[in-house]
Backbone as CSV, one residue per row, in Angstrom:
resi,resn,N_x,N_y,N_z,CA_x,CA_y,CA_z,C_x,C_y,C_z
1,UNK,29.900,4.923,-33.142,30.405,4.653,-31.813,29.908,3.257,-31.413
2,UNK,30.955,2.449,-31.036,30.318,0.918,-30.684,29.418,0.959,-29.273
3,UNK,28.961,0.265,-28.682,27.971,-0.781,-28.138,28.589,-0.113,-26.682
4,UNK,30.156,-1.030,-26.450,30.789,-0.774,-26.133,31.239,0.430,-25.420
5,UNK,31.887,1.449,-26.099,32.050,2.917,-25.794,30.801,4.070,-25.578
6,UNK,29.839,3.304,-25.730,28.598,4.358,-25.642,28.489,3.465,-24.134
7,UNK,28.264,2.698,-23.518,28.229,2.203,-22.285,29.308,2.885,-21.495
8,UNK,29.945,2.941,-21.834,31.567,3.484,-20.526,30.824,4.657,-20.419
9,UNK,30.549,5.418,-21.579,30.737,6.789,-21.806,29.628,7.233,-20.374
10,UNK,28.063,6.276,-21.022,27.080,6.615,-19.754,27.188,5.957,-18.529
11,UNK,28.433,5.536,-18.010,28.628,4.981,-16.512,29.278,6.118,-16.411
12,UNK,30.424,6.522,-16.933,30.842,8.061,-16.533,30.073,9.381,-16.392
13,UNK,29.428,9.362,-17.438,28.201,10.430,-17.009,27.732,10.185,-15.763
14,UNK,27.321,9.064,-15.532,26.098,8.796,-14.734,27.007,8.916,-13.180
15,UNK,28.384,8.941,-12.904,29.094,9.252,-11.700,29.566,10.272,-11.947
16,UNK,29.479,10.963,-13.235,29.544,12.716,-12.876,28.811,12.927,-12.407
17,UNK,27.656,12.801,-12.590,25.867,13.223,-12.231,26.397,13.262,-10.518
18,UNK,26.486,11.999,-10.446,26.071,11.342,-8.825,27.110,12.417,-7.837
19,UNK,28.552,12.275,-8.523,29.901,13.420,-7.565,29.480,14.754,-7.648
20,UNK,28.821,15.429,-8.930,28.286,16.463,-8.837,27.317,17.337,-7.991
21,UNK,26.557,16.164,-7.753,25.559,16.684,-6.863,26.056,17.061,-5.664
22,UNK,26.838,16.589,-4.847,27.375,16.922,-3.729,26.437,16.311,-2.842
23,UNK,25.679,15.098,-3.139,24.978,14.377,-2.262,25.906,13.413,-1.257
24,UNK,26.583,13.120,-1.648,28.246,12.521,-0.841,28.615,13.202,0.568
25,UNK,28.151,14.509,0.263,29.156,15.240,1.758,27.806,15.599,2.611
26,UNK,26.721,15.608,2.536,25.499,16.238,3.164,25.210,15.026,4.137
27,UNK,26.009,13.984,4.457,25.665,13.310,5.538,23.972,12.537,6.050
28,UNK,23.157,12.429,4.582,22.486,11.591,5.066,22.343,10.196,5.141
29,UNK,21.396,9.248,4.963,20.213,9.747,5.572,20.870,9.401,7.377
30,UNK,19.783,9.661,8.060,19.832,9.596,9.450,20.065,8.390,10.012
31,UNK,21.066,8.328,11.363,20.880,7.264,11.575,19.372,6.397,12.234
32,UNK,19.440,5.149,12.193,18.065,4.594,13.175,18.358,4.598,14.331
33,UNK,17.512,5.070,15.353,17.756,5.160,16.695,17.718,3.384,16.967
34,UNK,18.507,3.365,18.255,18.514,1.546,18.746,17.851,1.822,20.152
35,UNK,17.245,0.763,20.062,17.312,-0.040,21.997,18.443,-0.129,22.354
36,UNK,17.807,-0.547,23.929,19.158,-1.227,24.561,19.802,-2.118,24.263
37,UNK,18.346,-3.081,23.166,19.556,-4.471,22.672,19.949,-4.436,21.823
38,UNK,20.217,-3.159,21.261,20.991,-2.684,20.021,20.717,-3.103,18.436
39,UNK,19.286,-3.191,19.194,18.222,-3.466,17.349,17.544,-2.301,17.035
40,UNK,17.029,-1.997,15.688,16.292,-1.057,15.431,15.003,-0.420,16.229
41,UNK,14.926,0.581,16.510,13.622,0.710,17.155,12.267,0.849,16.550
42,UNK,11.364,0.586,16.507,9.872,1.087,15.251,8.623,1.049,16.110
43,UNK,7.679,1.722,15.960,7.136,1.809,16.808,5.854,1.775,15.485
44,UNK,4.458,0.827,15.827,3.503,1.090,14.562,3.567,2.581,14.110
45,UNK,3.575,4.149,14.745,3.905,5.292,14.119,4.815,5.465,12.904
46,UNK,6.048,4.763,13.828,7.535,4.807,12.793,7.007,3.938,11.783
47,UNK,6.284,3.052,11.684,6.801,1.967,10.269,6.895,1.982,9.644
48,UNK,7.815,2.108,8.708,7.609,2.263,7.084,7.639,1.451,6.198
49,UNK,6.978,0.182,6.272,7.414,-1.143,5.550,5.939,-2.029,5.815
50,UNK,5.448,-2.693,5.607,4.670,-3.585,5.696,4.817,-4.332,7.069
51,UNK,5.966,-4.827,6.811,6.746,-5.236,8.227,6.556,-5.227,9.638
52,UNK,6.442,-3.747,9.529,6.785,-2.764,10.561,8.040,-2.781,11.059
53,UNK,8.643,-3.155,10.518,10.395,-3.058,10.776,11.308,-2.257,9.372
54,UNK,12.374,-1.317,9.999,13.007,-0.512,8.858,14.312,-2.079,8.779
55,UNK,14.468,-2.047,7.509,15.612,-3.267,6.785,16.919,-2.767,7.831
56,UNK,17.800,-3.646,7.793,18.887,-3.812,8.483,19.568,-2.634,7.734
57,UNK,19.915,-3.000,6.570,20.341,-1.775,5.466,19.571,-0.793,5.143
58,UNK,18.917,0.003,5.765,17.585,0.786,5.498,18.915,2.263,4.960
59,UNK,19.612,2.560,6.139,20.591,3.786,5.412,21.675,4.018,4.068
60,UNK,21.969,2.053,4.273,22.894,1.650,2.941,21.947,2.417,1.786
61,UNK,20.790,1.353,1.492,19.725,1.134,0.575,19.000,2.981,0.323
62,UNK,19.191,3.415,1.061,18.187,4.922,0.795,19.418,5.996,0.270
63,UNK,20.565,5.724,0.861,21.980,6.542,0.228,22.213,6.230,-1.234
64,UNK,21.869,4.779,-1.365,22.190,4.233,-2.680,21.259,4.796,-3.640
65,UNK,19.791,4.350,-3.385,18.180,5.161,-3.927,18.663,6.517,-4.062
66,UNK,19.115,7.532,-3.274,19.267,8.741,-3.818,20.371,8.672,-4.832
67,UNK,21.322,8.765,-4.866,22.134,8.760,-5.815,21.858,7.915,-7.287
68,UNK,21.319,6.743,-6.891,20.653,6.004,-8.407,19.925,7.686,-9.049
69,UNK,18.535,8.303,-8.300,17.779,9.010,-8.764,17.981,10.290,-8.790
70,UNK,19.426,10.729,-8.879,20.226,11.834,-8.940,21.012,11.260,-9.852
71,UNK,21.528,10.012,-10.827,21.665,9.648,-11.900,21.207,9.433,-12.920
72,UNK,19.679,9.206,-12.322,18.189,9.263,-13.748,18.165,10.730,-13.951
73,UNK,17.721,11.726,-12.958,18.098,13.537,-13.035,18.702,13.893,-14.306
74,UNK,20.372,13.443,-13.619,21.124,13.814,-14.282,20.644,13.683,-16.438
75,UNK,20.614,12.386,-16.300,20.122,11.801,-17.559,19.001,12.905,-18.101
76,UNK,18.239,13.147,-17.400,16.729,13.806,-17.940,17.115,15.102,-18.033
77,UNK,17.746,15.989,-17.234,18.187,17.370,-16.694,18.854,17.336,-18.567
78,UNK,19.874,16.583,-18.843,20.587,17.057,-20.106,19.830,16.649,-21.282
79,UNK,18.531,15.831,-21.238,18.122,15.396,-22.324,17.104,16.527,-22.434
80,UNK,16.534,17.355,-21.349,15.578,18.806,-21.003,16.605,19.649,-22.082
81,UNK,18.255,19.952,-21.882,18.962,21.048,-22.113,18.859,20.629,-23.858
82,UNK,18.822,19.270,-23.849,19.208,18.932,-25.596,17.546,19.523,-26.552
83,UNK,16.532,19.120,-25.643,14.977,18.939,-26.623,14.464,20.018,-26.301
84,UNK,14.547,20.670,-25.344,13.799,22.264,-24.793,14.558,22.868,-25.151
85,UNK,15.554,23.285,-24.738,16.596,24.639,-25.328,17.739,24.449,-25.870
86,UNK,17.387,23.645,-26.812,18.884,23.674,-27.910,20.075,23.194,-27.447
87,UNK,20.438,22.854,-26.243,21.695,22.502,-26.297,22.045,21.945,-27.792
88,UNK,23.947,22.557,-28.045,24.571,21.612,-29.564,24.655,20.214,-28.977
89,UNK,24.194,19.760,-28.817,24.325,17.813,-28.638,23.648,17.133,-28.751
90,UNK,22.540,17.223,-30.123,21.824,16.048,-29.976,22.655,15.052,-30.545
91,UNK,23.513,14.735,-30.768,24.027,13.916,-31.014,24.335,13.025,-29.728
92,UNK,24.112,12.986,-29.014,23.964,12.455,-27.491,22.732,11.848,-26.455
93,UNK,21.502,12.406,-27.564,20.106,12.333,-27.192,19.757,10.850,-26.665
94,UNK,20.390,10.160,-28.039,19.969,8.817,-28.215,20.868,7.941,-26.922
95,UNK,22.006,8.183,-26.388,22.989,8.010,-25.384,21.714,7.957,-23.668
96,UNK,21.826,8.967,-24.044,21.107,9.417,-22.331,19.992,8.927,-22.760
97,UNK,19.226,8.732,-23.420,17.919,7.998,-23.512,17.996,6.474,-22.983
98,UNK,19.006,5.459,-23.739,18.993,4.552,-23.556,19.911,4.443,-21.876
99,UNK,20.648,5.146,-21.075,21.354,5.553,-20.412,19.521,5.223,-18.952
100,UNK,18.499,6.222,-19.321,17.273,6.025,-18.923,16.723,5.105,-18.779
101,UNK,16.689,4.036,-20.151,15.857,3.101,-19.994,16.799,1.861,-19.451
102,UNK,17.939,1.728,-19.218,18.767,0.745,-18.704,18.735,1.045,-17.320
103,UNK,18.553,2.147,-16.525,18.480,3.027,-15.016,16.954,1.950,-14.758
104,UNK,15.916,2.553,-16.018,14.428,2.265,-14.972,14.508,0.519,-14.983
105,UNK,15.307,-0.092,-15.792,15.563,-1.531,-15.527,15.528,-1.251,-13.657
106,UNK,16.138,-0.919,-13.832,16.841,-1.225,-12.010,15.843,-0.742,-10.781
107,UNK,14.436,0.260,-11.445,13.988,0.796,-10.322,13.160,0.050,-9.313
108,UNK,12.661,-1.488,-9.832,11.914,-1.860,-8.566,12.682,-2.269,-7.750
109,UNK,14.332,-2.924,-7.650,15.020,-3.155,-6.659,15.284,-1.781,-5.906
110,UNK,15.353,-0.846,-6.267,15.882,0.230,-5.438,14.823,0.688,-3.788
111,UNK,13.470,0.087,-4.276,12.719,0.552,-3.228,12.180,-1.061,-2.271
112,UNK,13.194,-1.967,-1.694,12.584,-3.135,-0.887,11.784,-2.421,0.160
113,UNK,10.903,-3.220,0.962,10.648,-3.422,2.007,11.324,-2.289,3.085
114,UNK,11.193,-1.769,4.190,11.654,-1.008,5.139,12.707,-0.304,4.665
115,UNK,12.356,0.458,4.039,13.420,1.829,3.150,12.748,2.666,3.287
116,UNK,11.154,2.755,3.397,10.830,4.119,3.287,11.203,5.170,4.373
117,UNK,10.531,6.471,4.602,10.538,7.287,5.315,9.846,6.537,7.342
118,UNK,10.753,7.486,8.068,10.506,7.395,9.497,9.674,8.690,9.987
119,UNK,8.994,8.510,10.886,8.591,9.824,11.449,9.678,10.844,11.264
120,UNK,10.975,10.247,11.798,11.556,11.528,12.385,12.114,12.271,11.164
121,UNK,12.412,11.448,9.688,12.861,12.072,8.248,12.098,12.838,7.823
122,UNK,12.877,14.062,7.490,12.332,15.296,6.772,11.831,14.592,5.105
123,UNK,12.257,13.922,4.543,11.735,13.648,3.369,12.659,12.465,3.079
124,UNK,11.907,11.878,1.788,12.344,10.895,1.290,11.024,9.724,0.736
125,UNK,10.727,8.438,0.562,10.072,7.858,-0.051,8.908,7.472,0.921
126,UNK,7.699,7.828,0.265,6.421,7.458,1.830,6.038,6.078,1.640
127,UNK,5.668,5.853,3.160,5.340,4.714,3.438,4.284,3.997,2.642
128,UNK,3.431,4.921,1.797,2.048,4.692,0.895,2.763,3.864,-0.410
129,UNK,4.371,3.452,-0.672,4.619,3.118,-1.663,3.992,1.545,-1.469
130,UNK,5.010,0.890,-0.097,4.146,-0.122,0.008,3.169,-0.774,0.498
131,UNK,2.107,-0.098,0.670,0.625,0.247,1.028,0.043,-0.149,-0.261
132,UNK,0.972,0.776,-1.135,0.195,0.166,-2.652,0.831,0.362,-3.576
133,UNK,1.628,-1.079,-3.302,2.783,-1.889,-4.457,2.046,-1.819,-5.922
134,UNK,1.115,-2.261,-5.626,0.378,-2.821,-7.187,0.444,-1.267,-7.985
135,UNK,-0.317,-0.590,-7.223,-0.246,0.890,-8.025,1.242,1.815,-8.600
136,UNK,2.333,1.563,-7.183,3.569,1.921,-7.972,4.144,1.145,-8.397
137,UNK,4.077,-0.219,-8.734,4.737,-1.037,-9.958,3.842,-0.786,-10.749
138,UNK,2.921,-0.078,-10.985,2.240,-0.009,-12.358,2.935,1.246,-12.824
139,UNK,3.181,2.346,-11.635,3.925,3.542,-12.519,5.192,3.622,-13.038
140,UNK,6.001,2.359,-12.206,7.042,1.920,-12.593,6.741,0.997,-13.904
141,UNK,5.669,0.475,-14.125,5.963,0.088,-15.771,5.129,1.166,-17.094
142,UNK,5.078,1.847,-16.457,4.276,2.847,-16.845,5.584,4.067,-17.517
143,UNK,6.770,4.455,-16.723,7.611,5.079,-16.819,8.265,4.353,-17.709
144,UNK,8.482,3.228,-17.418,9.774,2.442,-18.603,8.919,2.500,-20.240
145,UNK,7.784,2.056,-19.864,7.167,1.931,-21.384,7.647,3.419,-21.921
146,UNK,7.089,4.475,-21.200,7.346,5.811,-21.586,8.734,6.031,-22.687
147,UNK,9.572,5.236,-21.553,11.195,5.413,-22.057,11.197,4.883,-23.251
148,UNK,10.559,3.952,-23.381,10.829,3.255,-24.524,10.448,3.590,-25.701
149,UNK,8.901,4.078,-25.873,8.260,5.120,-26.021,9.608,6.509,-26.899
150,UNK,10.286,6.758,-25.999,10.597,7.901,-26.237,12.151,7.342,-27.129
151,UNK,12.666,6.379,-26.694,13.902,5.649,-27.603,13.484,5.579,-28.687
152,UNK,12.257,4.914,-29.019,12.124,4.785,-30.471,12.073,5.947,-31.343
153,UNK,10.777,6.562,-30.485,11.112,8.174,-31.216,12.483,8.715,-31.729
154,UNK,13.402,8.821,-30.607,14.817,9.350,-31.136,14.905,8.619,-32.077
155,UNK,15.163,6.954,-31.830,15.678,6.468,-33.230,14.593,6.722,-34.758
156,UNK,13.494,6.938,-34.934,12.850,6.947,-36.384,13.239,8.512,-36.474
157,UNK,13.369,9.828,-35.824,13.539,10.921,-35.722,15.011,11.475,-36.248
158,UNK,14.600,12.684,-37.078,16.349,13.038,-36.980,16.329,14.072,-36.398
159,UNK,15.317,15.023,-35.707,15.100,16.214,-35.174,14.389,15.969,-34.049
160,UNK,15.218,16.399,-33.096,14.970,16.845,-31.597,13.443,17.510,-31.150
161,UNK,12.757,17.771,-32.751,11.583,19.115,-32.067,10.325,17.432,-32.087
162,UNK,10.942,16.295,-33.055,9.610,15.523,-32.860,9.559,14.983,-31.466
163,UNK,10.601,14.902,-30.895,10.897,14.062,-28.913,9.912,14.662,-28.541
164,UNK,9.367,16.092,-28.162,9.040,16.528,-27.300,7.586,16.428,-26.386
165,UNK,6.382,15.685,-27.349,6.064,14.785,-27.035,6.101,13.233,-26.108
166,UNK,6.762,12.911,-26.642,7.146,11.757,-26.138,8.094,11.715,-24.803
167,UNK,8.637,12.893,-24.781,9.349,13.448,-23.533,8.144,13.682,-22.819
168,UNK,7.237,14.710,-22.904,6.819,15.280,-22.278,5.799,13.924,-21.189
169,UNK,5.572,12.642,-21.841,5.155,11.423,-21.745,6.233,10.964,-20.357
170,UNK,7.418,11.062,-20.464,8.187,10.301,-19.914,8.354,11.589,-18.185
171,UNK,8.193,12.540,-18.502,7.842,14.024,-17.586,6.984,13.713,-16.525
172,UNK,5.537,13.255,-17.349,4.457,13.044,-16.836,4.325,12.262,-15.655
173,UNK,5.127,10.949,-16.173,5.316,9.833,-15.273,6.412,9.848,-14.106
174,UNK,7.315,10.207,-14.631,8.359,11.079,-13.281,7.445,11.950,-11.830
175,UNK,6.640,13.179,-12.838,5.579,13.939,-11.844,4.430,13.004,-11.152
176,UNK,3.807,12.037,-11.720,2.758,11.203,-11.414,3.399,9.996,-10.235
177,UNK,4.550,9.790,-9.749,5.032,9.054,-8.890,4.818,9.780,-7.514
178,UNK,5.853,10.922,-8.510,6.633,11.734,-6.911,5.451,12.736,-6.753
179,UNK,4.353,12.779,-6.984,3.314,13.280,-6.484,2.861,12.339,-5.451
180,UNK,2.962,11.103,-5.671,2.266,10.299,-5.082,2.328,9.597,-3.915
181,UNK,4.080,9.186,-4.273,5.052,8.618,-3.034,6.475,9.537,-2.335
182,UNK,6.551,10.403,-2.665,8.053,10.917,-2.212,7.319,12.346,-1.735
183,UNK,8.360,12.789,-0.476,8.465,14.034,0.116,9.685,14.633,-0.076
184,UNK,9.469,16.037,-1.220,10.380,16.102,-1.307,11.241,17.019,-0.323
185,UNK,12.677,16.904,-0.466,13.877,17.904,0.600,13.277,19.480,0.959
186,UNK,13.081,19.552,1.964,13.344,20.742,2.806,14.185,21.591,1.949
């Protein structure tokens, strides 16, 4: 399969993932309450940014963040069904792997400045991310190495039972974030 057709294939996956979820119709995230002069409101309580101001695009940017990470899911959810319980497809392993490590390319743009969580949000990314950048760009290079980590494996591997390791590596670091920075949904 060329270069080429294995790319289409995981942009289509990766907007099945995203339409599947039914994150589209659930209407979040919330809007920001305004002043009278029809700017954001923040109060040092509310802040979620260094700033103390939520980004102009704070709802664009956090709609987008979920769905990116309901496209990494997706990716991991079927590479779980291929290395834990047999799914017939490893022939696909190596697809959604690299499908992963082209996603965590993208993850430090996904979280700028005034995106995180507001008082009034039930969940979503805590304000402690950028409190301490240094520490989650380390788990963010911490996760990609993982991936990479785990690509090679597939490729020297012809059996699914040696990944699991190296998965379980790439697991770790997924759990070791969102322990750290995210609240998750109600």
């Amino acid at each position: 399969m060329t270069l080429i057709t294995r790319f289409f294939l995981t942009v289509l996956l990766a907007l099945l993932v995203v339409f599947s979820t039914g994150d589209w119709v659930k209407g979040y995230p919330r809007d920001v309450s305004e002043a009278q002069d029809g700017k954001p409101t923040a109060t040092y309580g509310d802040a979620i940014a260094l700033d103390a101001q939520p980004s102009p695009d704070r709802d664009l940017v956090i709609a987008y963040r979920r769905r990116y990470m309901s496209a990494l899911s997706g990716h991991y959810r079927s590479l779980e069904e291929i290395l834990e319980n047999e799914a017939p497809f490893s022939e696909h392993t190596l697809t959604h792997i690299e499908a992963l490590v082209s996603l965590a390319e993208l993850m430090p743009d996904v979280f700028p400045p005034g995106t995180g969580m507001m008082s009034d949000d039930d969940w979503g990314a805590k304000p402690s991310i950028w409190e301490e950048l240094d520490n989650f760009s380390q788990l963010i290079a911490n996760f990609q190495a993982n991936l990479e980590g785990l690509k090679l494996a597939a490729m020297e591997s012809q059996t699914s039972v040696n990944l699991t390791d190296s998965f379980a590596e790439v697991r770790e670091g997924c759990l070791d974030c969102h322990r750290l920075y995210r609240v998750r949904q109600p």
